[in-house]
Each structure stands twice: as C-alpha cells, then as structure tokens.
C-alpha positions as CSV (number, residue, x, y, z in Angstrom):
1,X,75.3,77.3,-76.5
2,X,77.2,79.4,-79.2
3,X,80.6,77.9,-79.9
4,X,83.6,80.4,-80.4
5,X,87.4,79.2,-81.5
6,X,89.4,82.1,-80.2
7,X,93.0,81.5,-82.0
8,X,95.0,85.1,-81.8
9,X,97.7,84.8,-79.6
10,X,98.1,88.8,-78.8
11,X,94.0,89.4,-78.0
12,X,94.6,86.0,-75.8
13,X,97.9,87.2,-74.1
14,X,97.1,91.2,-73.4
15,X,95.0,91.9,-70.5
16,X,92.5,94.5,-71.3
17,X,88.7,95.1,-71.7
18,X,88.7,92.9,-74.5
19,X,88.4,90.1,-72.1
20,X,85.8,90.7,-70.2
21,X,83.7,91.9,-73.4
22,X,83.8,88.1,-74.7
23,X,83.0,86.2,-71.1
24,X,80.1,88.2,-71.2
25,X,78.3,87.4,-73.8
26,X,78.3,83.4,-72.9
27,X,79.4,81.6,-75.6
28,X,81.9,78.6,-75.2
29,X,85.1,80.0,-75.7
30,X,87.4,77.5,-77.1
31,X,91.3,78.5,-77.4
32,X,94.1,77.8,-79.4
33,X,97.4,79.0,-80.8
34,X,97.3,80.4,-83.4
35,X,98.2,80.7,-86.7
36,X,96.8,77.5,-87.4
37,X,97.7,75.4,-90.4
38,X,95.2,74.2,-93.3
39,X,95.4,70.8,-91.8
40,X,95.0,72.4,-87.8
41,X,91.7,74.3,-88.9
42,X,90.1,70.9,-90.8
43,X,90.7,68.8,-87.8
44,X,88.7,71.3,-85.9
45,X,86.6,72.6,-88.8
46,X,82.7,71.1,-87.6
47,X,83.0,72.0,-83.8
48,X,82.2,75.7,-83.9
49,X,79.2,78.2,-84.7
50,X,81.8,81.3,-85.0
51,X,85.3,81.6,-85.5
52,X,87.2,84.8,-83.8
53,X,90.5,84.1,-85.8
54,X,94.0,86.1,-86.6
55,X,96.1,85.1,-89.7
56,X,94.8,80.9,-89.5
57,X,94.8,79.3,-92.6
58,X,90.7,80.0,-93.7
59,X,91.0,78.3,-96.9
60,X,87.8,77.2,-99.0
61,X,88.4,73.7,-97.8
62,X,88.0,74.6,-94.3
63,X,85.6,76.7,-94.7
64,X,83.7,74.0,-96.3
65,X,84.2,71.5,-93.9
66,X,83.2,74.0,-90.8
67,X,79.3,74.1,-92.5
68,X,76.6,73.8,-91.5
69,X,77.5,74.8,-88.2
70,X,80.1,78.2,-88.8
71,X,78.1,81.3,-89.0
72,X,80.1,83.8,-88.9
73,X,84.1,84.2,-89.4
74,X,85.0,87.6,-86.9
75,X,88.7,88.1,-87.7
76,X,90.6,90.0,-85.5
77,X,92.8,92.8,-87.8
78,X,92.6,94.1,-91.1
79,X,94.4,91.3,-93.2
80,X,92.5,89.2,-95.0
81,X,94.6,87.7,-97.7
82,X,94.5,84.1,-95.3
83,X,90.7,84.1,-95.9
84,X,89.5,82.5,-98.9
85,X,87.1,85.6,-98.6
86,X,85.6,84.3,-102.6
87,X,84.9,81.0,-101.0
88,X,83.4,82.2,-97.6
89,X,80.8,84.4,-99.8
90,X,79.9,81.5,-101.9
91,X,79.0,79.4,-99.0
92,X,77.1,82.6,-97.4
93,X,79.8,82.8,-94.4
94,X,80.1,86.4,-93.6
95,X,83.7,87.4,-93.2
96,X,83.9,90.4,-90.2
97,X,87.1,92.8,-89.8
98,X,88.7,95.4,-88.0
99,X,89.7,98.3,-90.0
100,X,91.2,101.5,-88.3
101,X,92.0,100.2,-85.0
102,X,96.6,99.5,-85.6
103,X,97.4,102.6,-88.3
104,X,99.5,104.5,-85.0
105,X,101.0,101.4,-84.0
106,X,102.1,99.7,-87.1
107,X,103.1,103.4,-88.5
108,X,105.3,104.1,-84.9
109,X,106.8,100.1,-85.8
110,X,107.8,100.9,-89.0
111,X,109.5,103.6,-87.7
112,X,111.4,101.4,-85.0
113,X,112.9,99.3,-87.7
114,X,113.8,102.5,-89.9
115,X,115.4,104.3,-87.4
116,X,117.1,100.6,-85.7
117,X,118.2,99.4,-89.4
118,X,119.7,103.1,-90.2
119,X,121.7,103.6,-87.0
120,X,122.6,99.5,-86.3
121,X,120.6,99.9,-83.3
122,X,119.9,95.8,-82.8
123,X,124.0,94.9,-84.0
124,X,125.4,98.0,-81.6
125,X,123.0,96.8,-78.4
126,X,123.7,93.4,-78.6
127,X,127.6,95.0,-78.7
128,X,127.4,96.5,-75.8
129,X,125.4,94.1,-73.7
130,X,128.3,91.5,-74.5
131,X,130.7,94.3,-72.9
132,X,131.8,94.9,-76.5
133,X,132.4,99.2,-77.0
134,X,132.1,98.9,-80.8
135,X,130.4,101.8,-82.4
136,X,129.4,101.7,-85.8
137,X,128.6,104.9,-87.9
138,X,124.8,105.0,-89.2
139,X,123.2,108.0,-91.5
140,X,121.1,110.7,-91.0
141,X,116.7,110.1,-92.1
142,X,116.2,113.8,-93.3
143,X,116.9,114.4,-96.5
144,X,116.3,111.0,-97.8
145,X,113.4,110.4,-100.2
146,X,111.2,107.5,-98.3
147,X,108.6,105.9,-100.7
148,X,105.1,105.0,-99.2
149,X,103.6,101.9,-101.2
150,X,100.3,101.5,-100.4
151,X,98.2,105.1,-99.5
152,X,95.6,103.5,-96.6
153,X,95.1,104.4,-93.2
154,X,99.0,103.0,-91.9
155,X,100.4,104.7,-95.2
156,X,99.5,107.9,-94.1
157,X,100.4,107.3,-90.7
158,X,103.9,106.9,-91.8
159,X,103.7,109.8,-93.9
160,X,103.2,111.9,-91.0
161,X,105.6,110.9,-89.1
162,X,107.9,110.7,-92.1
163,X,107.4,114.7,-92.4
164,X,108.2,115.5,-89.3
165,X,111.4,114.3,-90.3
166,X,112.4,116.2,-92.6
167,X,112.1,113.1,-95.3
168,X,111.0,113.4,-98.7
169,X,108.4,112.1,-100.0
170,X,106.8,110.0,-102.9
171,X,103.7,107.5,-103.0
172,X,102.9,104.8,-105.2
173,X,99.2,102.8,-105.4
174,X,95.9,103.0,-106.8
175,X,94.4,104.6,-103.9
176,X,95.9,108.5,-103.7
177,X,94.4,111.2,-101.1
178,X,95.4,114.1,-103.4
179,X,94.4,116.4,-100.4
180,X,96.5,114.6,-98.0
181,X,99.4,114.5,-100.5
182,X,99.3,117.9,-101.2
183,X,98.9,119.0,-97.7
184,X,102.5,116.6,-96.9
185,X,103.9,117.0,-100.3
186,X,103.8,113.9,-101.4
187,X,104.5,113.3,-104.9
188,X,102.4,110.5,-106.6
189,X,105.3,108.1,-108.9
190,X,102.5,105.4,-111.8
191,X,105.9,103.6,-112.6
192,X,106.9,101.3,-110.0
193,X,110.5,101.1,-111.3
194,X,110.7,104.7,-110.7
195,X,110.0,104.1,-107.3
196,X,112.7,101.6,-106.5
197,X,115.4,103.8,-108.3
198,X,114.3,107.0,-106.4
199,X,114.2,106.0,-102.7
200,X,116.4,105.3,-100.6
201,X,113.9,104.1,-97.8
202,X,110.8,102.0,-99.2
203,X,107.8,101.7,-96.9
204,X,105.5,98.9,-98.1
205,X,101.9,99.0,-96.7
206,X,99.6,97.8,-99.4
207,X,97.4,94.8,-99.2
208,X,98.7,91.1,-100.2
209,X,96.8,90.5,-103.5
210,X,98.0,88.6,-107.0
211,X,98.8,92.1,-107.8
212,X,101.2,93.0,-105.1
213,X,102.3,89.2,-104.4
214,X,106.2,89.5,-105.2
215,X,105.8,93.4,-105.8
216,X,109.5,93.4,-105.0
217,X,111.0,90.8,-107.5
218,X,114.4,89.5,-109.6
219,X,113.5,91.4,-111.9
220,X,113.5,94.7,-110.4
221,X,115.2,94.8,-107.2
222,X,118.6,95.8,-109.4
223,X,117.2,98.9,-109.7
224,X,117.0,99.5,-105.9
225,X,119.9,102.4,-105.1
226,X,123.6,101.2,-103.0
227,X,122.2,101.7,-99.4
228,X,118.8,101.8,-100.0
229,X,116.6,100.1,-97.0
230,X,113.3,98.0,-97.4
231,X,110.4,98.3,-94.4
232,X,108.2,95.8,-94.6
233,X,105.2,95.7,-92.4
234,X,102.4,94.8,-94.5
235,X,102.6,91.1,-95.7
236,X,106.4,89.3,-96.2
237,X,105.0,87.7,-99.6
238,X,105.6,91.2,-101.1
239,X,109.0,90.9,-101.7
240,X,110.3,87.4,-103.4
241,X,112.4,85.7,-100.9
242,X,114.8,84.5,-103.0
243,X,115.9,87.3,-105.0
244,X,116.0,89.4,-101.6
245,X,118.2,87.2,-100.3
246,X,120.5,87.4,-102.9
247,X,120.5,91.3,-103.1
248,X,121.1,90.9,-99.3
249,X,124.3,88.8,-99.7
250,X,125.6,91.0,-103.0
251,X,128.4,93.3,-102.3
252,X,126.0,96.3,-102.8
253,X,124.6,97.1,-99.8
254,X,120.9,97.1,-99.2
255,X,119.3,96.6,-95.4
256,X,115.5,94.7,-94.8
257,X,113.9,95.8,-91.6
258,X,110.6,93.5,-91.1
259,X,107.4,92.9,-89.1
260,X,106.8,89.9,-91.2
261,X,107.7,86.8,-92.8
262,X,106.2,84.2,-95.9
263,X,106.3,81.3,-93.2
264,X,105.0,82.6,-89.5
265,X,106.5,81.4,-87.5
266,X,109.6,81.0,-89.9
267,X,112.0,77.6,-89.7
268,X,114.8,77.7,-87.8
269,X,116.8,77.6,-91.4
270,X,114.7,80.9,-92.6
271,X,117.8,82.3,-95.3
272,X,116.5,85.9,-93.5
273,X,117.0,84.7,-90.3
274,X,120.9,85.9,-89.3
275,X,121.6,88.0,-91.9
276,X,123.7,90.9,-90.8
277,X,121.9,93.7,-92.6
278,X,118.2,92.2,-91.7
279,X,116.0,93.2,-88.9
280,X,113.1,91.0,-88.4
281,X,110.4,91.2,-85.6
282,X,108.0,88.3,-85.1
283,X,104.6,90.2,-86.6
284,X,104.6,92.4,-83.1
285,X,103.4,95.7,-85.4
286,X,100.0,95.8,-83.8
287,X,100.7,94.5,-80.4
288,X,100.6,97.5,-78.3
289,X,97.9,97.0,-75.3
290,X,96.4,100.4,-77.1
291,X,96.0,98.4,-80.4
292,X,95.3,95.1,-79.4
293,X,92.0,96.4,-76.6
294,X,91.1,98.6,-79.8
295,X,91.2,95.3,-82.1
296,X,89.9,92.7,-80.0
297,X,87.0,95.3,-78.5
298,X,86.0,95.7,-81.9
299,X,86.5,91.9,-82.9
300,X,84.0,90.8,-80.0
301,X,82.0,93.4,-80.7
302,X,81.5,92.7,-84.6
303,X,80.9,88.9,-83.4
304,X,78.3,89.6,-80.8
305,X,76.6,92.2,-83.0
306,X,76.4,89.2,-85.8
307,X,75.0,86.8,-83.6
308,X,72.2,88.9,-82.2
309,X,70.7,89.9,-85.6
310,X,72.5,92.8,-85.8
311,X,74.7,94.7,-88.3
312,X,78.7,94.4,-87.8
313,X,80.3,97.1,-87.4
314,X,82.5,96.2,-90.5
315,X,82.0,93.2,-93.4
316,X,84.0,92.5,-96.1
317,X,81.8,90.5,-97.9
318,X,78.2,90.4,-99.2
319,X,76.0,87.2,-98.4
C-alpha cells in the first residue's frame, strides 16, 4: 500500500472536500504536525512512498535519506523556498505545487493588516475589551502611494483592491504585466531604493530566493519615509530581522503588519513579538475554508494524478 505523510496543519484542520478526496484513493495516510524540523523529517525520512507536505524542512539531506522509497513530493501551496527543489531534481524526486489557488485570500489578508496597522485596530480592540474607552487617531489609505514588490498572481490581487481605494500605485520586480499596469496605473520603479523612499505602504509578495533574501536590509531601511508601514505576507526572511527591529524601536515611526515570521512558530523571546507598532499573524494568509479546499483539492489531486502515471496538474521541476 502507498504510504502518504500528510504534515499541513490547515488541510488537516478545515473540513472540506479535500478530505474525502485523499481517503479515497487508499493510501496510508500518516499524520503529523507540521512544520517539521530537518531533524523531524530524517527520523521519518525512509517510511513513505509520497510526501503531501506544507513549509517542512525538505532539505537535500532528507530528501536523500527518504530514497529509494519517496516518489513523489506533493506540496500543498505555492512556496517552495523549504524544498531543496536543486536536490529533489538531482535525485529524480518530482516536486508538485499549487499555484493559483490563495491570490484572493492572501490579497484580502494583506489588506486586514493594512487597514488594522493604519487605524490601531488590534491596540484599540484589546482597549476596549479590557473596558478601556481609549481612542487613538489612525490615517486615511487613499491618497498614499502603496508599493507592490513582487507582480504574480497575489500582487495583482492587491493591486486591485489597492485601486479601489483610491491608493497610488508603483510596482517593483522582474516580472511586469504592462497591460495590467496600465489598465491600474501602476507605475513600474528598476531602483529599489526609489521604492522605499516613495511609499508610504510597502506590499511585499515576491518569492524567497538569494535575491530577495534580506530585500529589506540595514543598509536601506533608512531610506523608508516617518510613518511608512511594511506588509509582509510573502516570506519573513525578506526583511533582516535585526535591522527591523531596530527601525521599529527608533524614534521615527515605522509600523510591520505580518503573515510571517523567519522561525515558524517563533520563540517565545521573538524581538517582534510585543512590539507596539507590529502586527503579526501566525502564517493564517491562506487559511480560509475557500483557499485551503482549493489548495488541498488540488494537492491530492496533483498526488493521485502522479501516482497513477499521470501528468500533475502543476511541477516545478524536470526529472
């Protein structure tokens, strides 16, 4: 009998289709909670023909280790930065995704934390529930100029949704949809310092690579305008942690709103963690039961389509 380890929390926690898809197909379903560490995957690296995984440490080693027996690697999502996807290839272990199954979720979450960072909605709630009347004066969205890094399906989600209120807007990345851009007048910055002096709202929503690792850095987040507000819902290595932290303690004021962290889950000492001007949401972006049936559907789907001889409906590598 095939032999699945099924680690995502959210497709194991929201009911839906999803479920039903993966008890029929008959495999042995083995479950765990997830993320796993490096050392969590090797102890169990061996045991299973497939693994249906979320953001578990996939590195070369394991990946190694899990052979001859691993197949197939089905990940549930569109991340892949915790996949040694360069070592999976070499050992001829497809690598399946997800793509276009959370773009209106994680667009409508970053706008959650825009609109809760902006107007203090977290600080003034928790005011109020304490019996607190303590009201706090945010600012207005239109008007500002938001910059979109990272121009992919969620990009221009948020762009969208941007528009509609009344925010201006600029892009920076290597992939530009000049139709799109037009149509939203979107204005396309090269220079990524131009970027961080220009907005005063700074979506990020590119891909974790060496290239975007520490995107947001000591070096340039000086240039970052008084007030200005980071949204990050792509990956939390994006921005260095410890120059961020520093910015967020300096007497110019700058706000982080969050989907994600560099340790998931973070220590209990995280230097985010508390902060007055920080918002950060445990890596809920994609967790709508819309998103996650979409996700897992097409998770279970890729996996059993694999299996059977069949092509995926989406692989990210060549083997």
């Amino acid at each position: 009998m095939t032999r699945v380890l099924l680690t995502t929390t959210s497709f194991q926690d929201t009911p839906g289709i999803h479920h039903e898809m993966l008890a029929k197909t008959g495999f042995e379903i083995v479950r765990e909670r997830g993320p796993l560490s490096e050392a969590r995957m090797l102890e169990l690296a061996g045991q299973f023909d497939a693994y249906l995984c979320g953001d578990d440490a996939l590195t070369r080693a394991v990946i190694a280790k899990s052979l001859p027996r691993l197949k197939v690697i089905s990940k549930y999502g569109i991340g892949l930065d915790k996949i040694d996807v360069a070592a999976a290839t070499e050992l001829k272990v497809p690598v399946l995704f997800t793509p276009g199954v959370n773009h209106t979720t994680v667009a409508e979450h970053t706008f959650a934390l825009l609109l809760a960072s902006v107007r203090h909605l977290v600080v003034e709630a928790n005011h109020t529930a304490a019996g607190r009347w303590t009201r706090i004066t945010g600012s207005e969205l239109y008007g500002k100029t938001l910059a979109i890094v990272g121009f992919g399906r969620i990009g221009k989600e948020v762009a969208i949704r941007a528009h509609a209120f009344g925010l201006k807007l600029v892009g920076y990345g290597n992939y530009w949809d000049e139709t799109f851009a037009h149509h939203y007048g979107i204005e396309r910055i090269e220079d990524f310092a131009d970027v961080l002096r220009r907005a005063d709202v700074i979506s990020l929503h590119t891909k974790l690579t060496p290239q975007t690792k520490h995107l947001i850095n000591a070096h340039n987040i000086g240039l970052l305008k008084p007030g200005a507000v980071i949204v990050n819902c792509a990956r939390g290595e994006i921005v260095e942690l410890a120059p961020l932290v520093a910015a967020l303690k300096s007497p110019k004021p700058l706000a982080y709103a969050a989907d994600v962290l560099d340790q998931e889950p973070p220590p209990a000492d995280h230097p985010l963690l508390g902060l007055p001007n920080v918002i950060i949401t445990p890596h809920i972006g994609s967790r709508t039961h819309e998103s996650v049936q979409r996700q897992a559907s097409c998770a279970v789907e890729n996996l059993t389509l694999f299996l059977a001889g069949k092509k995926p409906i989406a692989q990210a590598n060549e083997v």
